[in-house]
C-alpha atoms as a printed R data frame, in Angstrom:
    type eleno elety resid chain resno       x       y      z
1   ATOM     1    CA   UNK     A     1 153.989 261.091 18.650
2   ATOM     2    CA   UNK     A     2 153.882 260.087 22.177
3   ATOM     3    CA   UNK     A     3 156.522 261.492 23.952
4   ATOM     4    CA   UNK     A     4 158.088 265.116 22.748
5   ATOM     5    CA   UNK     A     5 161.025 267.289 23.571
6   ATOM     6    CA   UNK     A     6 160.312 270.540 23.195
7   ATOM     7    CA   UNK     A     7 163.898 272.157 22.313
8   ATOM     8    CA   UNK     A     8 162.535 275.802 23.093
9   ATOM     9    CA   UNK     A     9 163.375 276.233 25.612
10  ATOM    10    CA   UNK     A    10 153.860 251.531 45.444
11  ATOM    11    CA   UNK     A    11 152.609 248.976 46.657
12  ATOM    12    CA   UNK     A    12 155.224 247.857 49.466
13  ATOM    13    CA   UNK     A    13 157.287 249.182 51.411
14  ATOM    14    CA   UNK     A    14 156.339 252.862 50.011
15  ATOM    15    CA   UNK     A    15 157.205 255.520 52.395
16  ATOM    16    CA   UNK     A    16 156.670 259.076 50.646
17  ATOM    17    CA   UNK     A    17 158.299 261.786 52.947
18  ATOM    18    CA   UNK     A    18 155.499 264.692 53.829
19  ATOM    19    CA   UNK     A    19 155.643 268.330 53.071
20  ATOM    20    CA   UNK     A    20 153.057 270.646 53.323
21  ATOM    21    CA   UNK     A    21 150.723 271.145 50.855
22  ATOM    22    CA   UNK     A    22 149.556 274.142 48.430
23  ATOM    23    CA   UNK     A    23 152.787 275.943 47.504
24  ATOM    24    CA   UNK     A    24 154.646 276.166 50.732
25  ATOM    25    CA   UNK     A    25 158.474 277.687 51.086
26  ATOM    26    CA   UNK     A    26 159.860 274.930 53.447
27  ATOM    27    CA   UNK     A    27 162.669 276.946 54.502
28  ATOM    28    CA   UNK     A    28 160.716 280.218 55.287
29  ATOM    29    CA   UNK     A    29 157.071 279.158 55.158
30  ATOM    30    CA   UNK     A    30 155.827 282.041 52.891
31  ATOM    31    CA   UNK     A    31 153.598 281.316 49.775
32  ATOM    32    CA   UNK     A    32 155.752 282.414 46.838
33  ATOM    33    CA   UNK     A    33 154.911 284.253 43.864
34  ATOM    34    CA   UNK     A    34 154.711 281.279 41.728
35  ATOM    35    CA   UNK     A    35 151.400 280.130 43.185
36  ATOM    36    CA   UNK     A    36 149.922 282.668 41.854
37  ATOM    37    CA   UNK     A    37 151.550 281.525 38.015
38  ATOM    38    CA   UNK     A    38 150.888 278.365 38.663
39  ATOM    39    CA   UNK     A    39 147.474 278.696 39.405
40  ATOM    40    CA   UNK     A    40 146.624 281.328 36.395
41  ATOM    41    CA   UNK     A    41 147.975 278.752 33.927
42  ATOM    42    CA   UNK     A    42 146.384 275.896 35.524
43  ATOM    43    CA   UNK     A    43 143.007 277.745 34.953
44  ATOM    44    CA   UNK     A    44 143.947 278.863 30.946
45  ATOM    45    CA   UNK     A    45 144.858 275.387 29.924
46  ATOM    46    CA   UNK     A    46 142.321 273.867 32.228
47  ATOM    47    CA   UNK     A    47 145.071 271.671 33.830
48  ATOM    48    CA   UNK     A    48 143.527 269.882 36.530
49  ATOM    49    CA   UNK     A    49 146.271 268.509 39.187
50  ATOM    50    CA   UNK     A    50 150.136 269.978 39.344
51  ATOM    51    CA   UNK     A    51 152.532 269.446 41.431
52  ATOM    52    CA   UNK     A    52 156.212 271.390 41.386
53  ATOM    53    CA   UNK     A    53 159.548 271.330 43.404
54  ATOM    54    CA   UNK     A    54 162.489 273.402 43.659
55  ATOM    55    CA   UNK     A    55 166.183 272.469 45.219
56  ATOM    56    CA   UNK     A    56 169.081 274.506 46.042
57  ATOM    57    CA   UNK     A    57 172.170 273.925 48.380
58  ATOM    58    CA   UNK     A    58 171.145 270.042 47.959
59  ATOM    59    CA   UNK     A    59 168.019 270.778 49.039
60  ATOM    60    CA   UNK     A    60 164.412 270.707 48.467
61  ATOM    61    CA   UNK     A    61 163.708 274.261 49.253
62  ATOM    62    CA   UNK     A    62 159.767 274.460 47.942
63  ATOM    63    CA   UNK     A    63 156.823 272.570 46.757
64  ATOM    64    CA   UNK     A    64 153.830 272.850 45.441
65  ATOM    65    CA   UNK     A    65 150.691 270.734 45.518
66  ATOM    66    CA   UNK     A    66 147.315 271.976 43.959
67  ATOM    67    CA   UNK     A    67 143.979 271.559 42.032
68  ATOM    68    CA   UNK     A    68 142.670 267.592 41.848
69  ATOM    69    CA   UNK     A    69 144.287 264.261 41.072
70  ATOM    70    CA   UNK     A    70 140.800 262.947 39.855
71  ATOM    71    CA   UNK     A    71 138.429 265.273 39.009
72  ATOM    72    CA   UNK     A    72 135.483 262.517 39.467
73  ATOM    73    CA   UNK     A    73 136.233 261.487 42.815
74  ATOM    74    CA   UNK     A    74 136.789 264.894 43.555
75  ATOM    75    CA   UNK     A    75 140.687 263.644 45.127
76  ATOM    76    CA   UNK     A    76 143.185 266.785 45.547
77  ATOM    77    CA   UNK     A    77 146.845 266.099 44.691
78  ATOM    78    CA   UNK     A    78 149.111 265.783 47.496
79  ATOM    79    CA   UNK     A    79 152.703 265.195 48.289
80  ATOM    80    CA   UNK     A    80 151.857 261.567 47.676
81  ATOM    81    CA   UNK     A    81 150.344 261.915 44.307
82  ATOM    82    CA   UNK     A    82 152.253 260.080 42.019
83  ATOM    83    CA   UNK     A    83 151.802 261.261 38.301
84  ATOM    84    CA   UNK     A    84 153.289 259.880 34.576
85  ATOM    85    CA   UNK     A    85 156.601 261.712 34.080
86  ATOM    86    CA   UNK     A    86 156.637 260.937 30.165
87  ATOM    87    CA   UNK     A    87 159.732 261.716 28.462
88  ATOM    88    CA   UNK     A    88 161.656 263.103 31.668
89  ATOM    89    CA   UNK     A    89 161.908 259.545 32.479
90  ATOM    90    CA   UNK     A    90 164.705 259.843 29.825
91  ATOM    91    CA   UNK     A    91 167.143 261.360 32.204
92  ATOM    92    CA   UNK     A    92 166.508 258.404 34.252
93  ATOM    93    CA   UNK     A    93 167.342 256.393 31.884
94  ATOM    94    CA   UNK     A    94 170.631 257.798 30.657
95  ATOM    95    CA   UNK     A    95 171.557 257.906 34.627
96  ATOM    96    CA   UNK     A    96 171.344 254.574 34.939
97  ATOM    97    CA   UNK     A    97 173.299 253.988 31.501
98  ATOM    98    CA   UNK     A    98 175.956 256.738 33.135
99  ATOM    99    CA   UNK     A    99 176.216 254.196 36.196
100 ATOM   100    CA   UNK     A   100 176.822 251.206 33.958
101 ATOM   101    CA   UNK     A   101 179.244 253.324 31.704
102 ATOM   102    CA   UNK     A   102 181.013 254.151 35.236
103 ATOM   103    CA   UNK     A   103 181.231 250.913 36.238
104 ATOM   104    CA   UNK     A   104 183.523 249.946 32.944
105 ATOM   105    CA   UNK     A   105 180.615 247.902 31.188
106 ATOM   106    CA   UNK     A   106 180.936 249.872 27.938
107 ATOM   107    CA   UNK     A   107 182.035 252.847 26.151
108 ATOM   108    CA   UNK     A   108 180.395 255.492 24.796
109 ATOM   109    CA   UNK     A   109 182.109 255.281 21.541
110 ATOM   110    CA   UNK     A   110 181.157 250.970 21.407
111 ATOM   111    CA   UNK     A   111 179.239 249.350 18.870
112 ATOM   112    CA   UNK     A   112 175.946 248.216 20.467
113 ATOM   113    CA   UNK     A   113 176.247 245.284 18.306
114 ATOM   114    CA   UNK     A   114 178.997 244.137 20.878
115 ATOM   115    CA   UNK     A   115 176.125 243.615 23.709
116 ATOM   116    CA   UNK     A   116 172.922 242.751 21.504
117 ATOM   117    CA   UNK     A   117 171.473 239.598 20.648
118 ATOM   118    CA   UNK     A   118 170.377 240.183 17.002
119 ATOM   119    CA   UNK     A   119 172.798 242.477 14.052
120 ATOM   120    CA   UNK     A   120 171.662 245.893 14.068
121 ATOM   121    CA   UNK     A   121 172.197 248.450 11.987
122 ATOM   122    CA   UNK     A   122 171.146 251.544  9.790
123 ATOM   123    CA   UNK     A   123 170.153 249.164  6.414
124 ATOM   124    CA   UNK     A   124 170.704 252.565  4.444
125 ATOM   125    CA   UNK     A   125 174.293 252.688  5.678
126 ATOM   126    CA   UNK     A   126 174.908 249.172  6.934
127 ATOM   127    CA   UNK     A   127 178.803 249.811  7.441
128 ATOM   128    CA   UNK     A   128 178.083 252.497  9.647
129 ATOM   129    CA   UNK     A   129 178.113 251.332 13.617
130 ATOM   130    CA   UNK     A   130 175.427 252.598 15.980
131 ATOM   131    CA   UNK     A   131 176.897 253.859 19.027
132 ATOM   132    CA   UNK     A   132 176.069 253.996 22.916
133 ATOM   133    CA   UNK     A   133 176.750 257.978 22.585
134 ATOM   134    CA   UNK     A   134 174.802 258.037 19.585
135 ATOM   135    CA   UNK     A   135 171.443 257.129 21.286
136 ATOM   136    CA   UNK     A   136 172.376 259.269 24.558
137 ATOM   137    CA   UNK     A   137 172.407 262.083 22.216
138 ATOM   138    CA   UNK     A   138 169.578 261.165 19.484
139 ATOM   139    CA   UNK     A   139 171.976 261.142 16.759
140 ATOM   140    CA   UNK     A   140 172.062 257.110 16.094
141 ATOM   141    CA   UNK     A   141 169.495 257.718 12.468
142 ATOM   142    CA   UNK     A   142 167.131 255.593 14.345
143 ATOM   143    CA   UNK     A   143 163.745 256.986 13.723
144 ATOM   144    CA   UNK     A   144 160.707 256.335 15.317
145 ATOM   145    CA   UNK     A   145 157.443 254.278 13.300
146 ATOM   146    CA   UNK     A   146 154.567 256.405 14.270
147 ATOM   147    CA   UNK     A   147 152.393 254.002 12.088
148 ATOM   148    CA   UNK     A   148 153.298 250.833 14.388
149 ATOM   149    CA   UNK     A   149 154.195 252.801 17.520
150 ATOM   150    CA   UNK     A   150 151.002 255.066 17.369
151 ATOM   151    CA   UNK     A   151 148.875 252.289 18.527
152 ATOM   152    CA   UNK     A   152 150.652 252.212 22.058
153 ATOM   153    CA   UNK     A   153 150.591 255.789 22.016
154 ATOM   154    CA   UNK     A   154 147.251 256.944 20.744
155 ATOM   155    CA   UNK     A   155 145.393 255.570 23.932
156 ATOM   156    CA   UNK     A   156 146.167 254.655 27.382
157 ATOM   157    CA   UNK     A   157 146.064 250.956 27.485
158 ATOM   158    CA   UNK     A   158 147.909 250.003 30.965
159 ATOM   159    CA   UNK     A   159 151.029 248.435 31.849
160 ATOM   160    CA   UNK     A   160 152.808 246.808 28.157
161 ATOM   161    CA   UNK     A   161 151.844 243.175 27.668
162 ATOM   162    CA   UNK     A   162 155.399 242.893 25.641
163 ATOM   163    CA   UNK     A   163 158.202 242.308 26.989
164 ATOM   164    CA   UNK     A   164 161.066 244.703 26.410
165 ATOM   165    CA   UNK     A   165 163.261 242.640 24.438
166 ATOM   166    CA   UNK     A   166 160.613 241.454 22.405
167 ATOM   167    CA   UNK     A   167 159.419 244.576 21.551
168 ATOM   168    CA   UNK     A   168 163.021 245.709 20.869
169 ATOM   169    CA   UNK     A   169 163.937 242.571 18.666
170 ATOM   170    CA   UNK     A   170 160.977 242.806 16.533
171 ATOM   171    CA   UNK     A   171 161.388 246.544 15.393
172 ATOM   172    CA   UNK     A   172 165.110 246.271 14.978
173 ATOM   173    CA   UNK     A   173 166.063 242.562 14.158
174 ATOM   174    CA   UNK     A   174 165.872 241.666 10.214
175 ATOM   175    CA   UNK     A   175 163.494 239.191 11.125
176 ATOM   176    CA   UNK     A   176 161.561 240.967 13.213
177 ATOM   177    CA   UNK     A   177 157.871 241.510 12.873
178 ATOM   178    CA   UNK     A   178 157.638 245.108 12.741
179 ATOM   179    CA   UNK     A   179 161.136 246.015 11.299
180 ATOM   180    CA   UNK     A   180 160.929 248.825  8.301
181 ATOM   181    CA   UNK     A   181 163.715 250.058  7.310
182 ATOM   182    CA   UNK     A   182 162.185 252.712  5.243
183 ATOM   183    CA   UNK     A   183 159.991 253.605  8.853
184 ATOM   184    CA   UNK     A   184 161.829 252.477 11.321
185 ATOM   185    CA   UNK     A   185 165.752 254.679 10.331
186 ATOM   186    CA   UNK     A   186 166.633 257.938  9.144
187 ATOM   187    CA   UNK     A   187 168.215 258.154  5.315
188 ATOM   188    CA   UNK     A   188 171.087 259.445  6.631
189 ATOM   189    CA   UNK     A   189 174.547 258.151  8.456
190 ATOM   190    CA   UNK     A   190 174.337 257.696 12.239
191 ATOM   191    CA   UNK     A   191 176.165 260.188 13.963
192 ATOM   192    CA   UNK     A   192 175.478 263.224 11.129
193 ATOM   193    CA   UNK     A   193 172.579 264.370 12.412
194 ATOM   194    CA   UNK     A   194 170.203 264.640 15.095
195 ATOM   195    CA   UNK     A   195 166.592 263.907 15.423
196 ATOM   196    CA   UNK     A   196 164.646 262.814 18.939
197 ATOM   197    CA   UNK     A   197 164.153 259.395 19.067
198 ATOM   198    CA   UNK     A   198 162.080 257.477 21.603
199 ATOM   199    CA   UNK     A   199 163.303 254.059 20.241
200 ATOM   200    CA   UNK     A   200 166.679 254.582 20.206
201 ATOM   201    CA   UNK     A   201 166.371 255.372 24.022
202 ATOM   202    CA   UNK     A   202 164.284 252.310 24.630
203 ATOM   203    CA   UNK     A   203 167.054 250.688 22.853
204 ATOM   204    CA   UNK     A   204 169.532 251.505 25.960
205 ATOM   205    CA   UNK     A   205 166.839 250.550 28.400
206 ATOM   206    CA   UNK     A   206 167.494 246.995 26.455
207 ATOM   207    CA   UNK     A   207 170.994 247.541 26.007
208 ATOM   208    CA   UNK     A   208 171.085 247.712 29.850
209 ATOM   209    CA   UNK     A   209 169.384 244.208 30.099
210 ATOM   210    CA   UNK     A   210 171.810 242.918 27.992
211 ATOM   211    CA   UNK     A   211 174.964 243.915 30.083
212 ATOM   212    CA   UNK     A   212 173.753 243.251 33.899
213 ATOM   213    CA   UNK     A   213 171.635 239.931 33.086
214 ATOM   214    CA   UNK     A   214 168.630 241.583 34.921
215 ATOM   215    CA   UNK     A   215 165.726 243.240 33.466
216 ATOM   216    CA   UNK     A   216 165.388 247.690 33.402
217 ATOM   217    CA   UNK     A   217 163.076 247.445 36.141
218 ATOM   218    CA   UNK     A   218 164.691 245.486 38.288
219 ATOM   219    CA   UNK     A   219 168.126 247.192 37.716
220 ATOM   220    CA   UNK     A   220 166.643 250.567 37.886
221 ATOM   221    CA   UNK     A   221 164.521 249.369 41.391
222 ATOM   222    CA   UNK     A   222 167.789 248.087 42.854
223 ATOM   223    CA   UNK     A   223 170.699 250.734 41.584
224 ATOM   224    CA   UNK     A   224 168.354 254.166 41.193
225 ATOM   225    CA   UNK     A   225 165.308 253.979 43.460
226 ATOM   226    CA   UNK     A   226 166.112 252.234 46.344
227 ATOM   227    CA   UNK     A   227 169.679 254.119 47.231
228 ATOM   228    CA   UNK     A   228 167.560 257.306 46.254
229 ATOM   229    CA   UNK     A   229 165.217 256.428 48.772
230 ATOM   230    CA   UNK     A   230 162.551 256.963 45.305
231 ATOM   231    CA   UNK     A   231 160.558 254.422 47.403
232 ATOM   232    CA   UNK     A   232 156.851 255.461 45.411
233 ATOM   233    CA   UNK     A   233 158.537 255.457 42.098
234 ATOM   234    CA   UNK     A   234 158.127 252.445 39.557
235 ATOM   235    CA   UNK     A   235 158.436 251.749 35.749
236 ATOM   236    CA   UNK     A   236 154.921 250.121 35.795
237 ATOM   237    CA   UNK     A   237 151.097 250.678 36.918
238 ATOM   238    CA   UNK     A   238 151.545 247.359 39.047
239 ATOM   239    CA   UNK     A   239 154.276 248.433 41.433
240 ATOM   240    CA   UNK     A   240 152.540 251.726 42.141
241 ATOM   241    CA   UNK     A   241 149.607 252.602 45.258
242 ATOM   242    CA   UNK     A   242 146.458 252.897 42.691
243 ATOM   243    CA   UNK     A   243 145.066 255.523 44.937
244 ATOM   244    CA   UNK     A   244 148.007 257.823 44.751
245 ATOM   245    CA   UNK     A   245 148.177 257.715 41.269
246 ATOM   246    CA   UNK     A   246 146.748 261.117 38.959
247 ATOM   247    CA   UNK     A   247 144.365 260.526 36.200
248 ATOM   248    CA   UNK     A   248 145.607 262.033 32.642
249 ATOM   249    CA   UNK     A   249 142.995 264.189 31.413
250 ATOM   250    CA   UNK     A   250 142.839 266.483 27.656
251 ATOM   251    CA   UNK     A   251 140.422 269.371 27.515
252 ATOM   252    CA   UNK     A   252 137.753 269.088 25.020
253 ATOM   253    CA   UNK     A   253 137.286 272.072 23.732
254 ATOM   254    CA   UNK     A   254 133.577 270.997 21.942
255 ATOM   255    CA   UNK     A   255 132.554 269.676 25.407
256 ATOM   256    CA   UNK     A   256 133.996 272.083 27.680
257 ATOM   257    CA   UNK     A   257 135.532 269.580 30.133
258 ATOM   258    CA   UNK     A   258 138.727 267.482 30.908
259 ATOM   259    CA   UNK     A   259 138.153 264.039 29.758
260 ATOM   260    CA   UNK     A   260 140.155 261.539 31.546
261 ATOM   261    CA   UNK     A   261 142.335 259.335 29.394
262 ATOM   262    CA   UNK     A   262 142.842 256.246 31.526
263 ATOM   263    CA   UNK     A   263 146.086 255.061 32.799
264 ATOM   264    CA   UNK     A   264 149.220 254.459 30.628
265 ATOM   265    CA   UNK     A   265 151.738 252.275 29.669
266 ATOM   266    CA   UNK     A   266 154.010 251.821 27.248
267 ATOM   267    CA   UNK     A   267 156.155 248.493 25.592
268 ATOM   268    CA   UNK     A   268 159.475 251.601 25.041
269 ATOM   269    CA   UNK     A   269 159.085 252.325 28.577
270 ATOM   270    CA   UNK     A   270 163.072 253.820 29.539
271 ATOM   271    CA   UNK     A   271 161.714 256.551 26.989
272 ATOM   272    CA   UNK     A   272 158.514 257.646 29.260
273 ATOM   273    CA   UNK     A   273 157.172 255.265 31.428
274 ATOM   274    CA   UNK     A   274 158.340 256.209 34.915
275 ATOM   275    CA   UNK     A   275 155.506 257.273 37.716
276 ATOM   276    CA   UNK     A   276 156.732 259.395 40.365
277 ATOM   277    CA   UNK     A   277 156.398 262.485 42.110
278 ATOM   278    CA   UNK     A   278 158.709 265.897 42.582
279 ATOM   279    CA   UNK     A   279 159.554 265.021 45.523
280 ATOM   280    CA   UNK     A   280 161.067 261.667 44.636
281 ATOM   281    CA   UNK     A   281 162.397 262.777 41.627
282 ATOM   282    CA   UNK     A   282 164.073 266.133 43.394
283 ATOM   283    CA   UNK     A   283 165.925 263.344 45.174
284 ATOM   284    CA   UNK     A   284 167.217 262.471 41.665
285 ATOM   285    CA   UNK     A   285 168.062 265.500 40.791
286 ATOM   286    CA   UNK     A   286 169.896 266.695 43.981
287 ATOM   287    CA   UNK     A   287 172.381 263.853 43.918
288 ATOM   288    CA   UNK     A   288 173.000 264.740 39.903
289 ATOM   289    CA   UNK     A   289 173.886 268.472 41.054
290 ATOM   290    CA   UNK     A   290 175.668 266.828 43.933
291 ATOM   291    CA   UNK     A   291 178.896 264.691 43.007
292 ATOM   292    CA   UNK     A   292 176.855 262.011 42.618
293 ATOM   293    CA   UNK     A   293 175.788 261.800 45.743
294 ATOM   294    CA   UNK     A   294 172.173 261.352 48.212
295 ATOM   295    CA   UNK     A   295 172.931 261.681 51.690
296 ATOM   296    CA   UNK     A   296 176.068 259.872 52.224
297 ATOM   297    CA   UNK     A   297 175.166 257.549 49.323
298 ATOM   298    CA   UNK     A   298 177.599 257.504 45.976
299 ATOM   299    CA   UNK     A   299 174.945 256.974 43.685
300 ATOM   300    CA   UNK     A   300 176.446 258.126 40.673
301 ATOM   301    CA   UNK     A   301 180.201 258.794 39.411
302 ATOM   302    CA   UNK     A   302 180.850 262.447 39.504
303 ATOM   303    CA   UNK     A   303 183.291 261.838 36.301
304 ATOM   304    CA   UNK     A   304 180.242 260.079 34.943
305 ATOM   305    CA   UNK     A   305 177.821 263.153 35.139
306 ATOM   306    CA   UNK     A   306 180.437 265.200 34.144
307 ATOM   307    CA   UNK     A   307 180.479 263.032 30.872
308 ATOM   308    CA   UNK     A   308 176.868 263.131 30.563
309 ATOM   309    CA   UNK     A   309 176.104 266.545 31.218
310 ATOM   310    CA   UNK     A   310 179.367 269.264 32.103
311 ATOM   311    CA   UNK     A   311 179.167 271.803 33.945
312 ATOM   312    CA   UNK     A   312 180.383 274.190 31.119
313 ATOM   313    CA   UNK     A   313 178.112 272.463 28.685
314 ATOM   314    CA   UNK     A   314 181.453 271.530 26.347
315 ATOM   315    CA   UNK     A   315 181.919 269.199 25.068
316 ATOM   316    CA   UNK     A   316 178.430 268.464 23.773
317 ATOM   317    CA   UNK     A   317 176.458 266.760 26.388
318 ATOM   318    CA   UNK     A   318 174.049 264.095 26.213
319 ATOM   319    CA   UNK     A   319 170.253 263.446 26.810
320 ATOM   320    CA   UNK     A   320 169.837 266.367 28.195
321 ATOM   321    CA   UNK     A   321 168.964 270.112 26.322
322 ATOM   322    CA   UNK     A   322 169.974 273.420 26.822
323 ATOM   323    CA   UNK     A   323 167.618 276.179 27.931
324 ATOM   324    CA   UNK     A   324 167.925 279.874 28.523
325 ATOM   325    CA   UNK     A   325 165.631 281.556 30.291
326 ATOM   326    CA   UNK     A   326 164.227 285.040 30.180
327 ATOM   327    CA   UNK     A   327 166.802 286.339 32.879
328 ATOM   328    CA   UNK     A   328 169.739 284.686 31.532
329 ATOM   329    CA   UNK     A   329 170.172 281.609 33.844
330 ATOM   330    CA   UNK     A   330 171.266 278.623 31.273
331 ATOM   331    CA   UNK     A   331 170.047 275.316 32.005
332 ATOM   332    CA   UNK     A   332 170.078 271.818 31.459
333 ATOM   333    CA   UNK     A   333 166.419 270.806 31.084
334 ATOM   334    CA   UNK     A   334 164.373 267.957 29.698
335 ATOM   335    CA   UNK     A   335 160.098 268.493 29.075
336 ATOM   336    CA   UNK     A   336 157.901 265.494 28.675
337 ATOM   337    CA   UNK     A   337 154.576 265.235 27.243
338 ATOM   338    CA   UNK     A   338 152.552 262.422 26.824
339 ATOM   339    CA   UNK     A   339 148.207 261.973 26.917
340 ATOM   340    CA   UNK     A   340 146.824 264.087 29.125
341 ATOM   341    CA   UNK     A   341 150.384 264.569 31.390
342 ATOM   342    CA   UNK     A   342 153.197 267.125 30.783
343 ATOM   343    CA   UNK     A   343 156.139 267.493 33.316
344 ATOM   344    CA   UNK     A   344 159.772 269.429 33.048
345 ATOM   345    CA   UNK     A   345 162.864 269.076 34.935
346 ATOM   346    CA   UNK     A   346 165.809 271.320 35.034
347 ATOM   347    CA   UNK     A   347 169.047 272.368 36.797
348 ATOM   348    CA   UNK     A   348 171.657 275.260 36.758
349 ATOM   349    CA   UNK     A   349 175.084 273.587 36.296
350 ATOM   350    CA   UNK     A   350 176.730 276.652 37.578
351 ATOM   351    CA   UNK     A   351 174.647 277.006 40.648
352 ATOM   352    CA   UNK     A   352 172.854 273.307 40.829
353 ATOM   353    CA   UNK     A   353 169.605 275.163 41.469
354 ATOM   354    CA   UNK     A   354 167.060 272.750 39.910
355 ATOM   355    CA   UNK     A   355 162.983 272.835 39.234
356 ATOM   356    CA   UNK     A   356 160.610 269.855 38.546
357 ATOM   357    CA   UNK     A   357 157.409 270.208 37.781
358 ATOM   358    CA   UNK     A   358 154.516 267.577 36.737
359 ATOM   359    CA   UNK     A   359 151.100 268.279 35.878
360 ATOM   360    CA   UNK     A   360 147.691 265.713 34.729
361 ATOM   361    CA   UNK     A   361 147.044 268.360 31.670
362 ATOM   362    CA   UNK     A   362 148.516 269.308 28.296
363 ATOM   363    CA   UNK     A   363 150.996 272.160 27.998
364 ATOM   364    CA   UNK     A   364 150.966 272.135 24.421
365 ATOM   365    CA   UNK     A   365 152.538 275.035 23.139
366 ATOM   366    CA   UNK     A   366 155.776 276.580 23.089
367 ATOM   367    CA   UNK     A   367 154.806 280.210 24.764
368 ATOM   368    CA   UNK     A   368 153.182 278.302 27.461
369 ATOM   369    CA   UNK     A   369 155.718 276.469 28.343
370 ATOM   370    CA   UNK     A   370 158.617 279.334 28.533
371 ATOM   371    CA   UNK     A   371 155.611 281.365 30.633
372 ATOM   372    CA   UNK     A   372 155.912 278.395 33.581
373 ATOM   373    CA   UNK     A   373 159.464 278.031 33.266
374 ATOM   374    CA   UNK     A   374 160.375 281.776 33.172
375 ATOM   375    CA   UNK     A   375 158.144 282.186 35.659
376 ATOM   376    CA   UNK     A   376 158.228 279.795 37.915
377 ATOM   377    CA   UNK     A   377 162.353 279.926 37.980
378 ATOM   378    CA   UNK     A   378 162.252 283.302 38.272
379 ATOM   379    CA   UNK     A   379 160.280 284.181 41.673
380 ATOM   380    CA   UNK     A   380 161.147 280.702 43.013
381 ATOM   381    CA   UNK     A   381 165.068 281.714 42.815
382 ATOM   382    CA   UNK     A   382 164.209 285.644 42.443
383 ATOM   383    CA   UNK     A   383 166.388 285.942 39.412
């Protein structure tokens, strides 16, 4: 599967904002404690480029910049390195569904057959509507086809040469080429149970097409990127500065090296396509821990987060999962993995003290992961 959640737990115009490189404190200057995690684990997993971020106050308070972006040209990551975020690109996503919602174009509680083109439904429990909440929360009983969808994410093929609604149409229309409903849904009502589902966000990238008359990427480029001054970020390879961009890369344990894996893209893109940096994407998440808000920008509806993701995590939130760490903090966090990238994003509801971190190598188990979380959160924040 291409894109996992692990529940333990440009071209124009781009002007990225500089920091220092290697790990610096930007509000005291001292090299934390987390360097030195940072660059233990980057060394037992053989990741070769990572790059981390931590706000507080509304703030970018740290970052983080070492080892290489591509290991053959011998090209160190920077603050300008821009690297696949996989499935963090989720929270994305539902933020830009949380604007929409905001704005009056739907309710969480509609049936998306209201917006769609084509009748969809669970064919096990046709009677049964599929909900906007439903997908925010991977509970809609959509499943996804590994045997069609492994193709796009087995190997790194480049931007998608289908469009979105095509792709969608043809996995979940009647008629559609690659519909299964053995494959493609859950044998179970939506709404009874939940089970990740990359489709089923995809589906609300779509959805979102649908409503404003404009495609993702151009409603994401106009209503999340540019009034979060995310001027490096983009959906696709094409929008992005080719020599910024990180090479995935998977150890091979036979061969004793990283081999590189090529550059990505995938036809479900709202579900893990997005290339950024922590930097940009700290912008994100400051203005989600603040009202809403980037500078004196209302980006998002502070009832609308609130919906999305409370402070006092009830009701049941969306999108997002819950995370405790080793000292206690609780979190809302979302990992993303795809080949040869792994990245993490997180913030303290109570506190808004968030940490991003992105890295061009595989964190593939669960004890690894908590060790860079714990760890990092931990000295960064001196829990």
């Amino acid at each position: 599967m291409k894109y996992i959640l692990f529940t333990i737990l440009c071209l124009t115009a781009c002007v990225c904002r500089s920091q220092e490189a290697q790990g610096t404190d930007t509000v005291s200057g001292m090299m934390p404690v987390a360097d030195i995690l940072v660059k233990q684990k980057m060394a037992a997993l053989h990741i070769p480029g990572f790059e981390a971020a931590a706000i507080d106050g509304g703030k970018i308070i740290w970052t983080g910049y070492y080892g290489y972006q591509d290991l053959k040209m011998k090209k160190k990551v920077t603050d300008k390195t821009i690297f696949e975020a996989a499935s963090v690109s989720k929270t994305l996503t539902a933020a830009a569904m949380m604007q929409l919602y905001a704005d009056g174009r739907f309710k969480l509680e509609d049936d998306v057959n209201k917006y769609l083109d084509f009748k969809l439904v669970n064919p096990h429990f046709p009677l049964a509507a599929i909900t906007f909440g439903q997908l925010l929360k991977h509970t809609s009983s959509i499943d996804d086809n590994a045997d069609y969808l492994g193709q796009f994410w087995d190997a790194n093929h480049g931007d998608p040469v289908i469009p979105l609604g095509t792709f969608i149409r043809e996995y979940f229309s009647f008629q559609g080429k690659h519909y299964d409903q053995e494959k493609n849904f859950y044998n179970y009502p939506p709404g009874s149970k939940a089970a990740y589902s990359n489709m089923g966000i995809a589906l609300l990238g779509y959805l979102a097409e649908r409503i404003t008359g404009t495609s993702f990427e151009r409603y994401c480029k106009s209503k999340l990127f540019r009034p979060l001054e995310m001027n490096c970020t983009g959906w696709f390879l094409r929008e992005i500065d080719s020599l910024t961009l990180a090479m995935p890369y998977s150890y091979s344990d036979s061969l004793k090296q990283n081999q590189p894996w090529g550059y990505g893209g995938f036809p479900d893109y709202p579900a893990g396509g997005l290339h950024t940096n922590v930097q940009e994407l700290a912008h994100f998440l400051i203005a989600w821990t603040q009202q809403g808000k980037w500078g004196n920008v209302q980006v998002f509806d502070s009832k609308a987060i609130q919906t999305l993701t409370p402070d006092d995590f009830l009701p049941a939130f969306y999108t997002w999962s819950k995370y405790t760490t080793g000292h206690g903090a609780v979190l809302y966090m979302h990992t993303g993995k795809a080949n040869g990238v792994s990245s993490f994003i997180s913030y303290n509801p109570v506190d808004k003290k968030g940490l991003i971190f992105i890295c061009n190598g595989d964190i593939n188990t669960a004890s690894d992961w908590k060790a860079l979380i714990d760890g990092l959160y931990g000295n960064i924040f001196k829990e």
